[in-house]
N, C-alpha and C positions, 0 to 999 in steps of 0.2 A: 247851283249844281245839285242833281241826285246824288247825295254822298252814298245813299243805301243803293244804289241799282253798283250792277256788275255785270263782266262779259266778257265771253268765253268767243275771239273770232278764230277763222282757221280759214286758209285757203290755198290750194295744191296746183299747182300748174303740172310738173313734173312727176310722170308718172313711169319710170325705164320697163317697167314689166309687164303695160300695158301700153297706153298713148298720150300722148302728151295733149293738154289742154292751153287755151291761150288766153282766159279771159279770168283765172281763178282766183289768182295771187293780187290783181287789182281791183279785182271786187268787191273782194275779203279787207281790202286797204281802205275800200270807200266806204264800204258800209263801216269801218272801225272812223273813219275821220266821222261822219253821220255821228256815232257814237261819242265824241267827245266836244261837238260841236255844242254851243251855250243854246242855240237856236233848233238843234237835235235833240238828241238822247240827253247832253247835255249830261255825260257822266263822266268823275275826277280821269283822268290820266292815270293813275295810276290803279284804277279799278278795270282795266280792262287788259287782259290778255291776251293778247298777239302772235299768231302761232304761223309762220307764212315757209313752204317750201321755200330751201337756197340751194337749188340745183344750179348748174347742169351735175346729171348723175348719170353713170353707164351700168349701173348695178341695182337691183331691189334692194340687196342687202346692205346697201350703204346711205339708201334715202331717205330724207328725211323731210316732214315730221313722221315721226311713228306713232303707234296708238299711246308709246309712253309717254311721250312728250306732251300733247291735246291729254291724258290724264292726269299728268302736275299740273296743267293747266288749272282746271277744273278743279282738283285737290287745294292748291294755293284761295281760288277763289272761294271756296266752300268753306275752308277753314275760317280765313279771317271774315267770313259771315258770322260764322257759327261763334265765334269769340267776343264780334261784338254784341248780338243779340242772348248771347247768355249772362254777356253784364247788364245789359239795357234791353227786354225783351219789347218794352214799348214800342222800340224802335224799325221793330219785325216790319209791322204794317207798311212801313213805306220803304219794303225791299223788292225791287225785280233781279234776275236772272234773265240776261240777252245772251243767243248763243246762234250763231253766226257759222255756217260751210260753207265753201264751194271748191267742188271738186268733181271726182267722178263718183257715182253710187250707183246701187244695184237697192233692189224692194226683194230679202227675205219671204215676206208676206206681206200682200195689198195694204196691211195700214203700218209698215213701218218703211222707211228709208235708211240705208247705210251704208254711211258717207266712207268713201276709200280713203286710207292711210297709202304715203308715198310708195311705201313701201310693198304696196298689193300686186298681186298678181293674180294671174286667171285660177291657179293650182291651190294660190292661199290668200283668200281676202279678208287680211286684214279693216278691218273696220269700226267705225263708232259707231251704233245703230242709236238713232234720234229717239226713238219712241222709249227705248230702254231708260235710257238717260232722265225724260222726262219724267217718267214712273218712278225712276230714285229719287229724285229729286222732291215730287210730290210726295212723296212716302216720308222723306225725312224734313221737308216742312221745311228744309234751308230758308228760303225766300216765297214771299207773297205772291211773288206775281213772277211768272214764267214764258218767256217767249225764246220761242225756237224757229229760225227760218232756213232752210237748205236750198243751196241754189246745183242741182245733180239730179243726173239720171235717175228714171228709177226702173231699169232694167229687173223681170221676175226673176230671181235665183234663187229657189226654195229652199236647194238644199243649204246655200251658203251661211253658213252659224253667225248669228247676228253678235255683235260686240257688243259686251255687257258691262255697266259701270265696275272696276275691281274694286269700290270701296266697299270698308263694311257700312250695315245702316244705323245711323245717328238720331233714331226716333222723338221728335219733340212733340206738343201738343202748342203749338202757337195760334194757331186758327187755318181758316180754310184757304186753299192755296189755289189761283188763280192760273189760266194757262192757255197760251195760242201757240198750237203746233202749223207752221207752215211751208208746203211742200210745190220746188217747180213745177212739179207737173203732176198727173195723175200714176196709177197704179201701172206697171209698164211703158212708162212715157216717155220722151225723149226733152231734154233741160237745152236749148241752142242758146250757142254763144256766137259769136263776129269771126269771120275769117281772120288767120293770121296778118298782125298788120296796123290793123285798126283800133282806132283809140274810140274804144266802146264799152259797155257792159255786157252781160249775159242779159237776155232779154227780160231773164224774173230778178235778176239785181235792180236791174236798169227800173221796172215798177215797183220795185219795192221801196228805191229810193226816191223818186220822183212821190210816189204816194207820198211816204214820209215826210217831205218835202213842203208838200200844202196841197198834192194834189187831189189824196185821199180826205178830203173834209167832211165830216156827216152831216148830210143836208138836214139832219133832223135834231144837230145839235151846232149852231153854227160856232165857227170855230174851232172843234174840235176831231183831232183823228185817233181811231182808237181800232179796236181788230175787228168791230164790224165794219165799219166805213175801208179799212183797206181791205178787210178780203174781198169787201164787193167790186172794188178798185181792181185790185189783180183780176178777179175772175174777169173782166172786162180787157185789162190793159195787154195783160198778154199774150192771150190769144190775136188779138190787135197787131202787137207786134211784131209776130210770128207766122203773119197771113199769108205771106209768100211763100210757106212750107210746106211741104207737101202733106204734112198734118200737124196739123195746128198745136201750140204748147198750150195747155191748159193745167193752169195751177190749182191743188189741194189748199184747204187751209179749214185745221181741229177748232174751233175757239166759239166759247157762249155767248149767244149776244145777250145774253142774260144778266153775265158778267162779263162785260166790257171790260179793256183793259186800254186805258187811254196814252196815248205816245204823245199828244201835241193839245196843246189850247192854245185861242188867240192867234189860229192860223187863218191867213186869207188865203181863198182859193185864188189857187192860179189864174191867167188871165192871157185868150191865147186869141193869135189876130185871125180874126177870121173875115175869109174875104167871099161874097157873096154876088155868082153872075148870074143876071137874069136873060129869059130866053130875049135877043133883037127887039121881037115886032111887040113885048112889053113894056108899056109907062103908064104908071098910078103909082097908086099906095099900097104899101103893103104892110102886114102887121105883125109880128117879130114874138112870139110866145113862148115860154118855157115848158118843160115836164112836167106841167101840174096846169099847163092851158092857161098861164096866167099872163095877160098883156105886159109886156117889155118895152116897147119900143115901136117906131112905126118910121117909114121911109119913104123919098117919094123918087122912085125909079127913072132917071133918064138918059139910060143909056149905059151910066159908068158905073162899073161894082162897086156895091156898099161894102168896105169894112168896117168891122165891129168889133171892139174885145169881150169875148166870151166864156165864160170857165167849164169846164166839163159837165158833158147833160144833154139831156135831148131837147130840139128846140123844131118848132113848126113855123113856118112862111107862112101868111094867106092872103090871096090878094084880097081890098079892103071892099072895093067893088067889082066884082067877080068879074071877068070878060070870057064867056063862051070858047071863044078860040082858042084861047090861052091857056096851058095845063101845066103844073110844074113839074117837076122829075120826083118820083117819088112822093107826091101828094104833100110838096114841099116841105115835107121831115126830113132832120139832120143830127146828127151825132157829134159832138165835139168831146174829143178824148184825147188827152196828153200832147194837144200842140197844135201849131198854126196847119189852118187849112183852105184849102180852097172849096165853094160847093158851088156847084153850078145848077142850075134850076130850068 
């Protein structure tokens, strides 16, 4: 177990002063189970806080959580950091900070997001603004390693006063403090979730957990997933998921691939069945290549679809002895991302 990581989740379905959401309070549940899984985040039970709307509510002024409540949150967390690493500062280096939304939010200004409290209304939005938070937190050196991901709108509201941590600052000098800020969608963008009903996620939970999962692997360190290999995931997966919309979600995400910040080793990539028709009037061979043009595999076509288990990645066809007549769709290039598919050629 990471005894030293900790985390701050929160998720609002219920919203009386605005509109109610359907996907926010299970999210926030999944990504905390993610969190305490051995195979996950793999952090103690009792290092993670749990903050979830218990509506039904017919009033602002009676919902909850509020911004006080996500700030004892946060305050419990910080503290019993801060207590153990001033007895053992050794122990800094192997501290992260996970900090988990979903709900509704509005973007202040293009690089912040903040996240609505139950309690918001169009007149008074209440909020926790993400960027703020990070910045305290980097400032007072609590934890090593910092990741923030918000699954919410981010509607432009200039004038709306962003929420700002109420603590005072705890300045240490531990070392340098790492950090991946990650946003559903871009600056004015819209965060989609499932119709009421359905036992689904919000489309950037849904990749965020899957990535985490095994699906974000970095091809360039195998086995491992870390905030380069998922941002480039997200940037892929969700707009993917989102295609049917009339504009597509497309995810932000702050983090250096400089300094990487690793969630998983020893993970295998996913492994998704892909089933492969060719046109009728083709039979031969054909030869099965990866994203870097490297022979895979080869087949010899009579009639019936080949399936294949393949993990996410770009992979090209080619017949092995070309036949003139014969062309394939798309100059036999195919995309495999987050699950079984069909390609037809």
């Amino acid at each position: 177990m990471n005894d030293f990581h900790f985390a701050v989740v929160v998720g609002i379905d219920i919203y009386p002063g605005i509109r109610n959401l359907n996907s926010a309070r299970a999210d926030a549940q999944a990504f905390a189970a993610w969190l305490r899984d051995v195979n996950g985040g793999a952090l103690p039970k009792n290092n993670v806080q749990i903050i979830l709307e218990e509506g039904p509510f017919d009033d602002p002024v009676k919902a909850q959580p509020t911004r006080d409540a996500v700030n004892l949150a946060f305050s419990r967390v910080h503290k019993r950091a801060r207590a153990i690493f001033q007895e053992d500062p050794t122990k800094w280096p192997a501290s992260r900070l996970y900090v988990y939304f979903s709900g509704h939010g509005l973007a202040p200004e293009p690089s912040e997001v903040a996240v609505l409290m139950a309690n918001a209304t169009d007149d008074e939005p209440y909020n926790i603004a993400c960027g703020l938070y990070l910045e305290y937190y980097e400032k007072c050196q609590d934890f090593h390693e910092i990741v923030m991901f918000s699954d919410c709108c981010r509607a432009a509201k200039t004038d709306a006063p962003p929420g700002a941590p109420p603590f005072m600052p705890y300045i240490k000098n531990y070392g340098s403090v790492v950090s991946a800020l990650g946003y559903a969608t871009q600056y004015k963008g819209l965060a989609y979730e499932p119709p009421p009903g359905e036992n689904a996620r919000g489309y950037y939970t849904q990749a965020l957990l899957d990535g985490l999962n095994g699906e974000a692997v970095d091809p360039e360190s195998p086995g491992e997933i870390n905030s380069t290999s998922l941002q480039n995931y997200l940037r892929a997966r969700v707009p993917a998921l989102s295609q049917g919309k009339r504009v597509p979600q497309v995810p932000a995400m702050k983090a250096d691939p400089a300094a990487r910040i690793v969630f998983r080793e020893g993970a295998k990539r996913a492994m998704h069945r892909i089933t492969m028709v060719f046109p009728p009037q083709f039979h031969g061979r054909v030869i099965l290549l990866d994203g870097r043009f490297t022979k895979i595999d080869t087949h010899d076509v009579n009639g019936v679809p080949w399936e294949k288990p393949l993990s996410d990645g770009l992979y090209e066809v080619r017949q092995e002895n070309p036949i003139p007549e014969v062309t394939f769709k798309a100059e036999g290039l195919f995309r495999v991302l987050g699950g079984d598919a069909n390609v037809k050629f």
